[in-house]
KEKE-3310 file (N, C-alpha, C; in steps of 0.2 Angstrom, whole numbers, plus 5000, padded with zeros to 4 digits):
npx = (6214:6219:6205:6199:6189:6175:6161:6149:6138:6123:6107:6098:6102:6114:6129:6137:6155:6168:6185:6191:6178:6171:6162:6149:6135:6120:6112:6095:6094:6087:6091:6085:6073:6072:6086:6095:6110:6121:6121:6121:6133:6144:6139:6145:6156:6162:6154:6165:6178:6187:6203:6206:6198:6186:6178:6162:6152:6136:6123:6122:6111:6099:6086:6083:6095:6099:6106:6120:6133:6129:6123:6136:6143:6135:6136:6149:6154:6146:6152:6167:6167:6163:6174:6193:6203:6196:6194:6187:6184:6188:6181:6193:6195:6203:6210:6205:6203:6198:6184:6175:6168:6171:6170:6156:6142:6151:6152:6150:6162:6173:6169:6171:6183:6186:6179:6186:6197:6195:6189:6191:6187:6170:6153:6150:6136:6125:6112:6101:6092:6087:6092:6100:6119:6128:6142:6154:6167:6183:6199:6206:6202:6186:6175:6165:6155:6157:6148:6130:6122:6125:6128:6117:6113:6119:6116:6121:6117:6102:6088:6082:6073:6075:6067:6063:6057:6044:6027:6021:6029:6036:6026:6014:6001:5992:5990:5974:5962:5959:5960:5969:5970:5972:5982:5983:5992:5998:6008:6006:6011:6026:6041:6045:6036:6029:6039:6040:6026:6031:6038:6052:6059:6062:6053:6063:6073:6064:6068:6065:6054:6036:6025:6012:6013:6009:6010:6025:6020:6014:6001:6000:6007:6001:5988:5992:5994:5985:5981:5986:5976:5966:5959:5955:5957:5945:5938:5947:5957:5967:5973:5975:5984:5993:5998:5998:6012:6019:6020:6026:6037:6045:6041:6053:6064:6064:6067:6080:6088:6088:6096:6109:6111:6114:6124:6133:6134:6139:6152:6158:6155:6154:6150:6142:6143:6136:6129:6123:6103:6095:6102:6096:6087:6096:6099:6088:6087:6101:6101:6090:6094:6104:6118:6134:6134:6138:6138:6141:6138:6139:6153:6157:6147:6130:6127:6138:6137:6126:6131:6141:6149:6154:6161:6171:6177:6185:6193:6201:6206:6214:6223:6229:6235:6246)
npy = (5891:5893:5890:5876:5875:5869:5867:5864:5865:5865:5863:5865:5864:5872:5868:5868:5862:5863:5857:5849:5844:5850:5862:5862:5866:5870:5875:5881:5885:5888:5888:5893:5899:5916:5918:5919:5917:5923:5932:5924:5915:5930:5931:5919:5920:5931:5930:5917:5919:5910:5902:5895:5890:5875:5872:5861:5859:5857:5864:5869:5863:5868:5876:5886:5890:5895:5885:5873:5879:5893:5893:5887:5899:5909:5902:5900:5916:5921:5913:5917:5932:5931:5926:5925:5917:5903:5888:5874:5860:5845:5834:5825:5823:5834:5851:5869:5884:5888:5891:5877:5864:5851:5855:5853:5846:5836:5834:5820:5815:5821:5816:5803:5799:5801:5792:5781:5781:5780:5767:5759:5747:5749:5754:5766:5778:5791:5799:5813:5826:5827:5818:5803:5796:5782:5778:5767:5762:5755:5747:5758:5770:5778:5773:5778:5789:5804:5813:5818:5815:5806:5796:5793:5786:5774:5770:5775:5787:5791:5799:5804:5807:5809:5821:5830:5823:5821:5814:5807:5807:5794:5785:5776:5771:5767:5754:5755:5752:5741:5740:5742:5761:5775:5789:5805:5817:5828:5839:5835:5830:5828:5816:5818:5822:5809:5802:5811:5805:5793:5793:5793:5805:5822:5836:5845:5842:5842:5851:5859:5867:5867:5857:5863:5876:5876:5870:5860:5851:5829:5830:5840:5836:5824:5827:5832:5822:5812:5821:5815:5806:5811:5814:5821:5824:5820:5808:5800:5785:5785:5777:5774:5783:5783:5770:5771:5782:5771:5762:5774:5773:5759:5759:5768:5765:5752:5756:5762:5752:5741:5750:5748:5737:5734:5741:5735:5724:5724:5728:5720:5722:5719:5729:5742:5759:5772:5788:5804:5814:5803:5791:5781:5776:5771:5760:5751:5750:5742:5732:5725:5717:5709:5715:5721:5734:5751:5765:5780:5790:5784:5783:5796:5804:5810:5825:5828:5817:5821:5831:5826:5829:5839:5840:5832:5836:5849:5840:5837:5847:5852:5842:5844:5855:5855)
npz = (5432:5415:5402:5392:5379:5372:5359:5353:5340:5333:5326:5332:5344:5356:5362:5376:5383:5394:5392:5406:5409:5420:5419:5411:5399:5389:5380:5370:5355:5341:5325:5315:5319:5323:5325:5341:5341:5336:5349:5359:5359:5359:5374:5380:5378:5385:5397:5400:5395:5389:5385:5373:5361:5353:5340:5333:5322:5317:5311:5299:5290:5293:5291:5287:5280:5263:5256:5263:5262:5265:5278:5284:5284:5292:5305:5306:5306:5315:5327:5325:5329:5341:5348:5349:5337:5336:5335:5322:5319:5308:5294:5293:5304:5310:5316:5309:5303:5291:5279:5274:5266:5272:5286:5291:5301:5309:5322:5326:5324:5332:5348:5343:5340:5352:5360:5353:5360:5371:5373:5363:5347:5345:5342:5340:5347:5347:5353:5352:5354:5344:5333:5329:5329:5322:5323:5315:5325:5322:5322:5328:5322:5316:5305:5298:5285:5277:5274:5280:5269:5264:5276:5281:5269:5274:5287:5297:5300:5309:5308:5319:5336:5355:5358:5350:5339:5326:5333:5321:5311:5314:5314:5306:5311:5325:5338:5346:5359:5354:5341:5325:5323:5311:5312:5312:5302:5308:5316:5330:5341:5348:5353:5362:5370:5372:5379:5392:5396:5399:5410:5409:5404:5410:5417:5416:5406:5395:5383:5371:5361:5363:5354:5351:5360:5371:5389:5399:5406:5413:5410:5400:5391:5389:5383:5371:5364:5364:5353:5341:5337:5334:5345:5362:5378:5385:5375:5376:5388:5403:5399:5389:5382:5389:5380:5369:5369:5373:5363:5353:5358:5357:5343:5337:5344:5339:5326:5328:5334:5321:5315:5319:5321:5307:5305:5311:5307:5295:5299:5309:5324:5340:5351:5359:5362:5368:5370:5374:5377:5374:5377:5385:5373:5368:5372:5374:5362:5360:5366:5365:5351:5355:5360:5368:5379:5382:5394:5393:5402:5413:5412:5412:5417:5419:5412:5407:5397:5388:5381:5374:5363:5361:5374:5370:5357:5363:5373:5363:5358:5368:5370:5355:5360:5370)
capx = (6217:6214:6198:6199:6180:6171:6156:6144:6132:6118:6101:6092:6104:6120:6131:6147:6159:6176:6191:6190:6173:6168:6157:6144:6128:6116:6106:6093:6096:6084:6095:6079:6066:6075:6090:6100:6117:6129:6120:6123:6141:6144:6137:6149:6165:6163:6155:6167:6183:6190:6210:6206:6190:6184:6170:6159:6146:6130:6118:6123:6106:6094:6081:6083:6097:6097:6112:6125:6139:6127:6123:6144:6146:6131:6139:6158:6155:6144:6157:6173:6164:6162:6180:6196:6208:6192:6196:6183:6187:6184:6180:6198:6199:6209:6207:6206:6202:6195:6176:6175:6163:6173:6169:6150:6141:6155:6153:6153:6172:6176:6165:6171:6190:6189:6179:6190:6203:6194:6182:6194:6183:6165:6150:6148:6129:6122:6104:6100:6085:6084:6097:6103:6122:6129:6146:6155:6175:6187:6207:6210:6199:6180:6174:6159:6155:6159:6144:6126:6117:6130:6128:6110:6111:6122:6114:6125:6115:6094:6084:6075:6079:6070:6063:6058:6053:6036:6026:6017:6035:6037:6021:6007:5997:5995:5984:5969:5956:5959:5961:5971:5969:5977:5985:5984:6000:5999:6013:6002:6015:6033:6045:6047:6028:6030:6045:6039:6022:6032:6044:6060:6063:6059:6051:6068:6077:6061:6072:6062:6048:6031:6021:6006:6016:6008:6017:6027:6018:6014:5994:5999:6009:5994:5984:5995:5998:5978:5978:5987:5973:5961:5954:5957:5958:5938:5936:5953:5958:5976:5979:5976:5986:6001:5999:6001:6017:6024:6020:6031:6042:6046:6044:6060:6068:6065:6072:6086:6090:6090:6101:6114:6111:6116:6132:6138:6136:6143:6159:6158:6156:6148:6149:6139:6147:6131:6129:6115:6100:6093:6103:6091:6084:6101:6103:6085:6090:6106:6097:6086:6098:6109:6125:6136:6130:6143:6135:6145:6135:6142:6160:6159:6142:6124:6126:6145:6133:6120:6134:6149:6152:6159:6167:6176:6181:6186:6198:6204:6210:6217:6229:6234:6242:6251)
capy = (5888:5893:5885:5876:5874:5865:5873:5858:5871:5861:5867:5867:5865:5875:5863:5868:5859:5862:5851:5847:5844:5854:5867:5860:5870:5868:5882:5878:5890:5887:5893:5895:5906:5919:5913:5920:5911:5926:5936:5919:5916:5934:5930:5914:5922:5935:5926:5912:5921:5905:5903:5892:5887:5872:5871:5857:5860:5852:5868:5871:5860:5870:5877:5894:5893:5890:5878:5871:5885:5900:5889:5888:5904:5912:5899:5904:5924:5922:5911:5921:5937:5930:5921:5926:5912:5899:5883:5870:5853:5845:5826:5821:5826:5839:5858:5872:5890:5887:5889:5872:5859:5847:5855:5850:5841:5830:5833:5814:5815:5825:5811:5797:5801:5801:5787:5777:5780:5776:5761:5752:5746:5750:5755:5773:5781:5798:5800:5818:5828:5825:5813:5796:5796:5777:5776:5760:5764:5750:5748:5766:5775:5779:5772:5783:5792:5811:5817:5817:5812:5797:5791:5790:5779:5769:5767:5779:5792:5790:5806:5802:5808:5808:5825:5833:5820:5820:5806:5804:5803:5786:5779:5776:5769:5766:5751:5760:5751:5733:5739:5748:5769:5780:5793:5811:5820:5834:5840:5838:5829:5823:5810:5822:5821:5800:5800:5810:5803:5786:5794:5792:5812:5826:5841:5850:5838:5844:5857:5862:5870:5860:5858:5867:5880:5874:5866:5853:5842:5828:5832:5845:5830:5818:5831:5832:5816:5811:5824:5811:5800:5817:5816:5824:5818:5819:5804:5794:5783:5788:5768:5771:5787:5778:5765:5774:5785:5767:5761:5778:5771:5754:5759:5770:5761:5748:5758:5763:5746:5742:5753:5748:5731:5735:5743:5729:5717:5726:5731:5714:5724:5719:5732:5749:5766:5777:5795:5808:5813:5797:5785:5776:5772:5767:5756:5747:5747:5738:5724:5721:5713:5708:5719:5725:5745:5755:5771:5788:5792:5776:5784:5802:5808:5812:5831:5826:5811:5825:5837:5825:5833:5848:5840:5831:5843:5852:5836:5835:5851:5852:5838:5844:5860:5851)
capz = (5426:5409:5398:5384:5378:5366:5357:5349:5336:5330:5323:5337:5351:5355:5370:5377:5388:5397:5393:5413:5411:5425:5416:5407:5399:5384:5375:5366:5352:5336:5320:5310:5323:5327:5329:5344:5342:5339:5356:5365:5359:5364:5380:5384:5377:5390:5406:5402:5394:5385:5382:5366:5359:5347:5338:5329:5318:5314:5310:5292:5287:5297:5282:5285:5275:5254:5257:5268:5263:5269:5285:5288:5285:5297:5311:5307:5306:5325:5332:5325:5330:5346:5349:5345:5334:5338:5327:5319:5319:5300:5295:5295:5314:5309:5316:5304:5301:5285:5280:5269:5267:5277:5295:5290:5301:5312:5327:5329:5323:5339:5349:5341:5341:5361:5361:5352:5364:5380:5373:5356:5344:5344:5339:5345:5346:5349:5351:5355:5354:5335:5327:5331:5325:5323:5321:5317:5326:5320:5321:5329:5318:5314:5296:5295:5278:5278:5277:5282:5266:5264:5282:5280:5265:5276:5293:5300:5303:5309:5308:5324:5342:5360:5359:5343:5333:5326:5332:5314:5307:5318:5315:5302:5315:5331:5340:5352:5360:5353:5334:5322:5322:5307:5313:5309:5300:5309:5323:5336:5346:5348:5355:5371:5374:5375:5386:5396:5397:5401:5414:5405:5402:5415:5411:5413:5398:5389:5383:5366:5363:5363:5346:5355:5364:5378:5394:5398:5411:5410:5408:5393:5385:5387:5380:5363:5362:5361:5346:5336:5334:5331:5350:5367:5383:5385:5372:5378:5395:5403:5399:5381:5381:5391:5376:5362:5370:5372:5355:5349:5361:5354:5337:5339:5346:5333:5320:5328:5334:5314:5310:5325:5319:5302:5303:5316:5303:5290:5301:5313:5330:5343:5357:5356:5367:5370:5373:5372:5379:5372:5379:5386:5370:5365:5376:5375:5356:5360:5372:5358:5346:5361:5360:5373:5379:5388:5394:5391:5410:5419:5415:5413:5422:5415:5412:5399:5391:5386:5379:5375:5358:5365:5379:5365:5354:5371:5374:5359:5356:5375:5368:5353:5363:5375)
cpx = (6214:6210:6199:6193:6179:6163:6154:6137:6128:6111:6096:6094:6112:6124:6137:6150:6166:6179:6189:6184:6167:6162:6154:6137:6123:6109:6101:6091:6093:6086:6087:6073:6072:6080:6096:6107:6122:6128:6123:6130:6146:6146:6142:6154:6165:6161:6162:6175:6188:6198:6208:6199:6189:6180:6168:6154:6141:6122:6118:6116:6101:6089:6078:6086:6097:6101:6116:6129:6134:6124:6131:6144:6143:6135:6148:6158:6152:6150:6165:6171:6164:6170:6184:6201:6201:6195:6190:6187:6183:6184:6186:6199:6204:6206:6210:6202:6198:6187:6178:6170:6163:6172:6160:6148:6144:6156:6153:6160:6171:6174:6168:6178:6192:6187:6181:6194:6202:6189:6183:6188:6174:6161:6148:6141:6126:6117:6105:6094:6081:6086:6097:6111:6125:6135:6151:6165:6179:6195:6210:6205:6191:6181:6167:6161:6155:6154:6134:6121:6121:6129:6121:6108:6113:6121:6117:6125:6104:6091:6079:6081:6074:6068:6060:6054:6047:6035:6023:6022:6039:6032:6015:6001:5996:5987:5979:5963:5953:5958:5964:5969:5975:5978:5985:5992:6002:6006:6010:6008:6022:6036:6044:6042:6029:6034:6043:6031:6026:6037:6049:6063:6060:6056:6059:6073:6072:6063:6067:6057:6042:6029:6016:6009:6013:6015:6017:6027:6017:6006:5996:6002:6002:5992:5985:5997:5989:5977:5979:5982:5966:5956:5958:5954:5950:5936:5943:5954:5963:5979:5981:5982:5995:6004:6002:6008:6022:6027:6025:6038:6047:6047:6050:6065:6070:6070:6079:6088:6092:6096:6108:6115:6113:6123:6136:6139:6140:6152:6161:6159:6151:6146:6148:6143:6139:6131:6124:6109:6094:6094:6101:6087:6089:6101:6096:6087:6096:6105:6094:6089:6105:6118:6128:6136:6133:6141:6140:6142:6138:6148:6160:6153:6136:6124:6133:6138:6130:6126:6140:6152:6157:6164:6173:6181:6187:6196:6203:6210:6214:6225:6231:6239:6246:6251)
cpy = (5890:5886:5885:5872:5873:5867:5865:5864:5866:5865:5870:5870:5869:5871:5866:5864:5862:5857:5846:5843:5847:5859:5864:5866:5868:5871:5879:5887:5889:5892:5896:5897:5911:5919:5919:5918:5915:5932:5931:5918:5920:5934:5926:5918:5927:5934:5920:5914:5914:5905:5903:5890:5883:5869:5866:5860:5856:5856:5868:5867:5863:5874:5885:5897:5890:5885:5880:5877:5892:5897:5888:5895:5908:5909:5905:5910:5926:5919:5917:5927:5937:5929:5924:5920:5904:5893:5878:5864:5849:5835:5822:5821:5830:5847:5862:5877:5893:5888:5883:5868:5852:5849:5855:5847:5835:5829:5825:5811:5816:5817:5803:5794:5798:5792:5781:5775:5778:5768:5756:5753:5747:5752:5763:5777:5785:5799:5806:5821:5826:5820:5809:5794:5787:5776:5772:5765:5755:5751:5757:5771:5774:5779:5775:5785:5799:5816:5814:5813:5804:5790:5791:5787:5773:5767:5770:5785:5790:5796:5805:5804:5806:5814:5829:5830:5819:5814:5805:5803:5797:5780:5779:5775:5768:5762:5754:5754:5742:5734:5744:5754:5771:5784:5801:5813:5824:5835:5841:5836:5826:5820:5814:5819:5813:5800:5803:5809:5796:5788:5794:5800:5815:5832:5845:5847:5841:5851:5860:5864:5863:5862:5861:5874:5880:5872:5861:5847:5839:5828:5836:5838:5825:5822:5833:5828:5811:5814:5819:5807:5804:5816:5821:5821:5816:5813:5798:5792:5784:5781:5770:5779:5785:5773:5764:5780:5778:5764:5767:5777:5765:5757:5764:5767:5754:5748:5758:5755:5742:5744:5753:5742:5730:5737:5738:5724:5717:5726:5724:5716:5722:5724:5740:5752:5771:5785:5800:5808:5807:5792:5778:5772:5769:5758:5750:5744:5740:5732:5721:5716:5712:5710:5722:5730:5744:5761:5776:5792:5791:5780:5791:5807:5809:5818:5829:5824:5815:5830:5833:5826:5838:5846:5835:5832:5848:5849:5838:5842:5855:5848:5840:5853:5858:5844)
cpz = (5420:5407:5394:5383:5372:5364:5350:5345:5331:5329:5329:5347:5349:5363:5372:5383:5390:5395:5398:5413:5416:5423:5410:5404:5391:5384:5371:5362:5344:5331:5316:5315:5328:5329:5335:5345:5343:5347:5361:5364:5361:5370:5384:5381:5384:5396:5406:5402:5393:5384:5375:5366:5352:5346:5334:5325:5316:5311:5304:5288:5287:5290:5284:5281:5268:5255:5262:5269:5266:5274:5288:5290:5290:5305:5312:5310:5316:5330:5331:5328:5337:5350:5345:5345:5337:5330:5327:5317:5309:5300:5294:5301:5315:5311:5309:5308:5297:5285:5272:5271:5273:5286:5296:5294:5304:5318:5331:5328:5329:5344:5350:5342:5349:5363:5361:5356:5370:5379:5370:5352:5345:5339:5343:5342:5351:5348:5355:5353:5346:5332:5332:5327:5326:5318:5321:5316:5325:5320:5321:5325:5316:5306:5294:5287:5284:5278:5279:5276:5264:5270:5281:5276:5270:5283:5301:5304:5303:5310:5314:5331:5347:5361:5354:5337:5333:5326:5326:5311:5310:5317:5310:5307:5321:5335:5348:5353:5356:5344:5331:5320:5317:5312:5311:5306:5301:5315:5329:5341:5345:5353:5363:5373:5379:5381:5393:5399:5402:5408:5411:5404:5410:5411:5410:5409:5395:5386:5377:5365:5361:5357:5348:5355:5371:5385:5394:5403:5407:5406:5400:5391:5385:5383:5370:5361:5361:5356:5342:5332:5335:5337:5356:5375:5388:5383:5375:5387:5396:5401:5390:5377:5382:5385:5371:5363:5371:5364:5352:5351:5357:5348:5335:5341:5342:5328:5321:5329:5325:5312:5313:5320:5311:5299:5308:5312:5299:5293:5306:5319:5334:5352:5354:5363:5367:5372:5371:5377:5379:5375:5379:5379:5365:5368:5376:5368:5354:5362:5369:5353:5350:5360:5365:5372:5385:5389:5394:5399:5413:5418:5416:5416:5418:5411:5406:5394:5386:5381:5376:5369:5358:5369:5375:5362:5360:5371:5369:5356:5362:5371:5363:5356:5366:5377)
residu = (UNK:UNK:UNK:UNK:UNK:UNK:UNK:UNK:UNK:UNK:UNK:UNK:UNK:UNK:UNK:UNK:UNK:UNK:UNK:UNK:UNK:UNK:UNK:UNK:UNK:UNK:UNK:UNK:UNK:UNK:UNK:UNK:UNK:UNK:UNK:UNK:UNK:UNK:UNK:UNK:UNK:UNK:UNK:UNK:UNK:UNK:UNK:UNK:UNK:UNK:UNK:UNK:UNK:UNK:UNK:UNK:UNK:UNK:UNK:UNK:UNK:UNK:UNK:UNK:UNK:UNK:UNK:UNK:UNK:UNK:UNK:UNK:UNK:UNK:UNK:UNK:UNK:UNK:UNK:UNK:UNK:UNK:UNK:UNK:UNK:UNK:UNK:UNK:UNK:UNK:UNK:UNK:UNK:UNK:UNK:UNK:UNK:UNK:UNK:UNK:UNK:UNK:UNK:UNK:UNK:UNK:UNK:UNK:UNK:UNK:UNK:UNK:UNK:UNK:UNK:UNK:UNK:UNK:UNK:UNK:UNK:UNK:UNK:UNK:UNK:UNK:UNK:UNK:UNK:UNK:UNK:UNK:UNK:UNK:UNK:UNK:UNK:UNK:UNK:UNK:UNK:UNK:UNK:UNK:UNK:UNK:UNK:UNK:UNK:UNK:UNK:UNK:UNK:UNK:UNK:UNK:UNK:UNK:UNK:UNK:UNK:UNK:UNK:UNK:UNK:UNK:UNK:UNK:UNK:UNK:UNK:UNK:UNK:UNK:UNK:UNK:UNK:UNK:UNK:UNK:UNK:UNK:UNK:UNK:UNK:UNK:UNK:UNK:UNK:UNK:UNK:UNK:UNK:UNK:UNK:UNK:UNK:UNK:UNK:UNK:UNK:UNK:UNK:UNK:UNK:UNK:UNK:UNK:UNK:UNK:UNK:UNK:UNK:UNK:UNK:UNK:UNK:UNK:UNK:UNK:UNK:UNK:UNK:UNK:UNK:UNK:UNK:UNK:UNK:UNK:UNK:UNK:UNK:UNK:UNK:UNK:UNK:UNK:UNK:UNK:UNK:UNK:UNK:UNK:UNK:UNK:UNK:UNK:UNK:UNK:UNK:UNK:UNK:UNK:UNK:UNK:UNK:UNK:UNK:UNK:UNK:UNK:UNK:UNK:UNK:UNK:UNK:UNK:UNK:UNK:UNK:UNK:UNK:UNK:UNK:UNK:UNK:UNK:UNK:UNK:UNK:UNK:UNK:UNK:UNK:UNK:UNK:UNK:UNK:UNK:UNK:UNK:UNK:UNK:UNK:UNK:UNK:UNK:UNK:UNK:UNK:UNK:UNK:UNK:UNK:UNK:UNK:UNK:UNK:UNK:UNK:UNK:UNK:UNK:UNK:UNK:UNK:UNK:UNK:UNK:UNK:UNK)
# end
């Protein structure tokens, strides 16, 4: 059967999905080192030969380029380059062809639109390697703000994920040995390290590169994760190593919990929809401030949950051809 495939372009990750669901995959494609994005687009247009293809956007921020419009435009030219009549979904949930500011950034439209239709009203949240998107869905439609610096006035959007975030941008402090420790401000380690210090990730979720460029057991994570509090695993115990990958845990989950917890009140929701390689810390977030959490796993499989942007978009422009 022809494929109609969905293409999630994000700063760091590139996701795609089939309609069917069946074809899953996700690149980790760093617009700003080097960025291989039109050899990899390329690459799937001719392993996969597409009927229709639609795309999201979320790269356009990436700090390689001066602004947003020369970030569409570098996506656009790879993707069209790659794809021929390839459409971009825009913050009405409307495709287009267009480069305009409105296909910015939306990949939680695509997302959200579906969710809607399989879930009703919620609260739908996407933790993925970096972001946390938290969008309040109401009467048929998603009441998000339309772009990124608006949903993060509004609680909409949390700049935190389960694999890149630095842990010094989680925590000023972190308690060690029965008293509080500063913390360095360096990159020694990120959200990944914790997770999987704690079990929660594996090393083949640790999809991004490490702050070292070391490996990604979990020894190398211990190992960069004692940097934080300017020791190494000489001077530290694994309990107090385990403690403080907890502590980055929680207070993560904090935040995001906050900011669930904010747009529920604003909107008066009380059921969250989850998806992402995060999940998991959707879902302690949502327990925390006791709101029903419906996993995007539970119904459509681990491997969708981690990509379900794409396989959204996918969907969505599956339905409007036929």
């Amino acid at each position: 059967m022809p494929m109609i495939l969905g293409i999630d372009i994000g700063g760091a990750n590139t996701k795609i999905a089939s309609s069917d669901g069946k074809l899953v995959e996700l690149h980790y494609l760093p617009l700003w080192k080097n960025s291989k994005l039109p050899e990899a687009l390329l690459d799937i247009s001719v392993r996969l030969v597409p009927e229709k293809v639609g795309v999201v956007i979320t790269g356009e921020l990436a700090d390689c380029f001066p602004d947003k419009d020369a970030g569409l435009s570098y996506i656009m030219d790879a993707v069209n380059n790659a794809f021929d009549d390839a459409l971009f979904l825009d913050s009405s949930g409307v495709f287009t062809t267009e480069k305009k500011r409105s296909i910015a950034a939306v990949n939680w439209m695509a997302s959200s639109l579906i969710a809607e239709r399989d879930f009703g009203d919620c609260i739908f949240v996407d933790t993925g390697s970096t972001t946390t998107d938290i969008i309040p869905i109401k009467k048929g439609k998603p009441l998000a703000a339309v772009t990124d610096f608006e949903r993060l006035r509004k609680s909409e959007l949390v700049y935190s994920g389960a694999l890149r975030t630095n842990i010094a941008a989680l925590l000023d402090t972190v308690d060690v040995r029965g008293a509080s420790s500063r913390i360095s401000s360096e990159l020694f380690a990120i959200t990944a390290d914790a997770y999987l210090i704690l079990g929660l990730i594996s090393e083949n979720d640790y999809t991004c590169d490490t702050p070292d460029g070391a490996g990604k057991t979990v020894l190398d994570a211990k190992r960069r994760l004692a940097r934080v509090v300017c020791a190494d695993l000489m001077e530290t115990r694994d309990e107090e190593i385990v403690s403080m990958a907890r502590q980055a845990m929680d207070k993560q989950v904090s935040d995001i919990a906050d900011a669930i917890n904010d747009v529920a009140r604003r909107h008066e929701l009380k059921k969250v929809v989850a998806c992402g390689l995060g999940e998991f810390i959707v879902k302690m977030a949502a327990d925390a401030i006791g709101l029903e959490i419906i996993l995007i796993s539970e119904r459509y499989g681990w491997e969708l949950s981690k990509v379900f942007p794409a396989y959204a978009v996918a969907r969505l422009l599956e339905e409007m051809r036929g």
